[in-house]
Structure formats: structure tokens, C-alpha cells
C-alpha positions, 0 to 999 in steps of 0.5 A, spaced: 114 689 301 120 686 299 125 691 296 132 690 291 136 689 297 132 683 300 131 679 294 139 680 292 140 677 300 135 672 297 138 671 291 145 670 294 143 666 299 138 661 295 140 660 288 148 662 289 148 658 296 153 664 298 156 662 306 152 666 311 159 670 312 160 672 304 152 675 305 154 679 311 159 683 307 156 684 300 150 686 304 154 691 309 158 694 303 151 696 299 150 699 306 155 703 306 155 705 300 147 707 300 149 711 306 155 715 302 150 716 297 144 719 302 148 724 305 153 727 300 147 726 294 141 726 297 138 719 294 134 715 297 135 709 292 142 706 289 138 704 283 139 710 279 146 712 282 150 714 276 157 712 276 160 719 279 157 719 285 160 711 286 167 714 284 165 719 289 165 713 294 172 710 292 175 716 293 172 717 300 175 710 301 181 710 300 183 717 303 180 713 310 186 709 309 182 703 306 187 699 301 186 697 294 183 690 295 179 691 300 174 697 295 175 692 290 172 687 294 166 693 296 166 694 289 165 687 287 159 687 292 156 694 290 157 690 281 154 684 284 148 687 286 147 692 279 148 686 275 142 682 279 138 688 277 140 689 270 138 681 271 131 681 274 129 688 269 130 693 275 136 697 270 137 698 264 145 699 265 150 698 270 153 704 273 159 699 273 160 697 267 166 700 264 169 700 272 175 697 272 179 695 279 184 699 283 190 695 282 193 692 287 201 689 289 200 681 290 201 679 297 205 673 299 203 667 302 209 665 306 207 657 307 209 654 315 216 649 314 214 642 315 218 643 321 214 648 324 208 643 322 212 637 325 214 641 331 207 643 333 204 637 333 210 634 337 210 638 342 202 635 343 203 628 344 200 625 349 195 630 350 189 628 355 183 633 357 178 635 352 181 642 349 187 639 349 186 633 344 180 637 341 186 643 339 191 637 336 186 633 332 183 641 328 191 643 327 192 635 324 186 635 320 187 641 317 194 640 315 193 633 313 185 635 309 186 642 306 180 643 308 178 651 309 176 654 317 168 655 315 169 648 313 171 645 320 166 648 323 160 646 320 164 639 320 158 635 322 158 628 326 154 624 320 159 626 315 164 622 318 166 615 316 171 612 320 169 605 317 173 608 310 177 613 312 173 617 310 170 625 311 164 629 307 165 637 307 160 643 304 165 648 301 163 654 297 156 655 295 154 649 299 159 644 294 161 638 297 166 633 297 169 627 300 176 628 303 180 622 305 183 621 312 190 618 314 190 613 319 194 615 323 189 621 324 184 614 326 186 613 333 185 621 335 178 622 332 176 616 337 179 619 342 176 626 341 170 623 340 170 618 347 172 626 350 166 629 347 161 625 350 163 626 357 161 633 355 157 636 361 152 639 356 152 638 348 147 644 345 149 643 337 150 635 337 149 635 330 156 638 330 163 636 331 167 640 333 166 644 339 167 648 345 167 646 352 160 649 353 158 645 348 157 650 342 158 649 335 165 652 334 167 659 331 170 663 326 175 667 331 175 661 335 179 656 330 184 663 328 186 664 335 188 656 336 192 656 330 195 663 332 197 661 339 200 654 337 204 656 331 206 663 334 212 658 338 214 655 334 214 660 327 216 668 326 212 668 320 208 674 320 201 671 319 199 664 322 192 662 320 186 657 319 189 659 312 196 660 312 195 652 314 190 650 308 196 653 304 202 649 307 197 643 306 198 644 299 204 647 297 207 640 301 204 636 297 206 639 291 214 639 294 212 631 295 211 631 287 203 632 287 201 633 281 196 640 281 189 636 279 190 632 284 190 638 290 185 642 286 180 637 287 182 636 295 182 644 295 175 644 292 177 649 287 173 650 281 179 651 277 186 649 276 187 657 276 186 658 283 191 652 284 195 655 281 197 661 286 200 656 290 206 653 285 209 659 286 211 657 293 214 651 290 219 654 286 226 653 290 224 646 291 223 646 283 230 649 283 233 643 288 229 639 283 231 642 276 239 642 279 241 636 281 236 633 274 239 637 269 245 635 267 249 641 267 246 643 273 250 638 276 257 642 273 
């Protein structure tokens, strides 16, 4: 018999095309709460929880030490959920109806400097080996791209055209989009490409990008190249697959990019979440606003 909580898996997966990973953690944060609610209220079902005993569960969170953002994400999940229930006639009410979210202190993004980028490319020139020219042609991809970690990995051989530049990614919710490649990255998809089919054993040939062993890559692999790489060259406290994709775009945006061009190379939905990275822009808006404005120049 199929439960709520399988045909909200169903329904995330199958109509709202949720990646396998958000699935994961909506799924394990119903979990967490159900268990909550079996041991300190004896229920056996979420469905009919009031919101008390949910408040119970945010109180209990945060005296465990877990930060403001991630109850909401817990929050979000356990929301999404009622709502689907609330949709398919299961409940009359949320119990989160009138919930509204922690508050939460906006963390800043701190973008690598083109010099940090340029210095850790420079120091890959002339790379041989598979891994090394595999290494160099992700950080350069995702530089030059924008594209998310999740969308490198599932990078997939048929939807590479080098005959126009060209590459085809699946974003959230399975959306996809035609990112163009610079020339200068040509040569190195042909050189990696040469090293991949010298590959002992391909088990996931549909893929691009992968291990030495032939296997698709990983979320906690790409972390850790990009780790490694930028931790010589940058002091910066985060280095990550995201920290890269926010450099892509707050370097076009200091270039003169205007912000709809970068929404749709990022793949947002909406220019709101461009937004979040203008505020990186700001000294070069300065520079700019100074030497323009007449009295600036005084």
C-alpha cells in the first residue's frame, strides 16, 4: 500500500523533477521529524500533528546547535509536504500555515579574484595524464560556463557539439539549456576527450566527465578538486564548485554584462536570484561611478 510519504517522494520526483539529491533531504527531514514526533508524542502518523508539537521540534533543533537556515530548510521540507497533502485532499489545514521562518544573518559570498582564477590555470599549463587534463578542463569549464556542480556531473557526451561551441546541460527540475563554449576551451575538450578513450575500463560511457576507474564523477569528488586547486592560490574561507560558478558571474557582471544575459547563462528563473550576486559588483560600480561622474573626478 502506498503511503503519503511515498506518493510525496513520487510527486517531487515525477512532476516537480526535484534532482535526486533535493529528494534526499526533503525526505530525510520528514523523517527526522516523524521520529521527533513518535518519541516525544507518541504519534504514529505526521498527518494530524498540531503545530505545538512542530514548534516542539524547531526548539529541540536549535538547542542541538543547528543554525537558523538549516530549520528553515527542515521547515521548508516538513511545508512542502503538508501542502501536498492539503493538495491531493489528505488535510484540511496546514499546521504550518501561519509559521513564519527564523531569521537568519545573510552570509557573503566572497567571489575568487580573476587572479586567483588565472593563477590556478596558469600553473595547469602543459598538463599531460588523464586526471591532470581532466582537473584543468572542469575548473576551466566551470569558470567559463557558470554551470552548477550537479550539472557537470551528469555532463554527458551526446550533448557536447564542438562542431558549434556548443553544450547542452539539465538544470533544476530537469530544465535545460544551451551554454556556449569559448574556443580557447576547444582544444582541451579534444585532448581530454583523446585521454578518456585510452581509459582501461568505461563503466558510465554515457557520461563525460569521469574517475580513472571509469565511473561517473561525484558530488564530494568535484568539492574536493576545486578545494584542492584554489586553497594555493586563495585565503578565501570557502572554495567550492559554488564559490567558482559565483566568480563566473560576478566577473561578467564587473566586464559590463548586463544581468539578463547572466540569469539565462545561470539558468535562474528569475532575475531575483541574479541579483544576489550584484552586491559583489559594488567596488567595481564605485571604480566606474567615480571616474564617470563629473564630480567624482574633483
Amino acid at each position: 500500500m502506498t503511503t503519503n510519504k511515498d506518493a510525496f517522494r513520487d510527486y517531487l520526483q515525477l512532476e516537480k523533477k526535484y534532482s535526486p539529491h533535493t529528494l534526499t533531504a526533503y525526505c530525510a527531514d520528514i523523517a527526522s521529524f516523524e521520529s521527533f514526533n513518535k518519541i516525544h508524542f507518541e504519534e504514529q502518523g505526521i498527518e494530524q500533528v498540531r503545530y505545538s508539537q512542530i514548534r516542539s521540534w524547531i526548539v529541540s533543533l536549535v538547542d542541538d546547535g543547528v543554525s537558523n537556515g538549516s530549520v528553515n530548510r527542515k521547515i521548508a521540507s516538513l511545508k512542502a509536504f503538508y501542502k501536498f497533502l492539503l493538495k491531493t485532499k489528505q488535510i484540511r489545514v496546514s499546521p504550518l500555515s501561519r509559521h513564519k521562518a527564523l531569521k537568519t544573518s545573510r552570509v557573503l559570498q566572497v567571489p575568487f579574484s580573476e587572479k586567483e582564477v588565472l593563477n590556478v590555470l596558469d600553473q595547469m599549463q602543459n598538463t599531460i595524464g588523464f586526471e591532470e587534463v581532466r582537473n584543468k578542463l572542469i575548473i576551466d569549464l566551470l569558470y567559463t560556463t557558470g554551470m552548477r556542480r550537479a550539472e557537470l556531473i551528469q555532463l554527458q557526451i551526446a550533448n557536447i557539439d564542438l562542431s558549434n561551441n556548443t553544450i547542452k546541460v539539465l538544470g533544476k527540475r530537469s530544465k535545460e539549456r544551451i551554454l556556449p563554449v569559448l574556443p580557447v576551451l576547444a582544444v582541451q575538450f579534444c585532448l581530454y576527450l583523446k585521454e578518456r578513450a585510452l581509459l582501461a575500463i568505461v563503466v558510465d560511457n554515457a557520461y563525460f566527465f569521469l574517475t580513472k576507474k571509469g565511473l561517473k564523477l561525484n558530488d564530494s569528488f568535484v568539492y574536493r578538486l576545486i578545494n584542492s586547486y584554489f586553497s594555493g592560490v586563495s585565503e578565501k574561507v570557502k572554495k567550492s564548485p559554488h564559490i567558482l560558478r559565483h566568480t563566473f558571474a560576478t566577473h561578467l557582471l564587473n566586464n559590463g554584462a548586463d544581468l539578463n544575459s547572466v540569469k539565462e547563462l545561470l539558468g535562474h528563473s528569475s532575475l531575483a536570484s541574479t541579483q544576489i550576486y550584484t552586491h559583489s559588483s559594488l567596488s567595481e560600480i564605485k571604480s566606474i561611478y567615480k571616474e564617470a561622474h563629473p564630480r567624482g573626478r574633483k
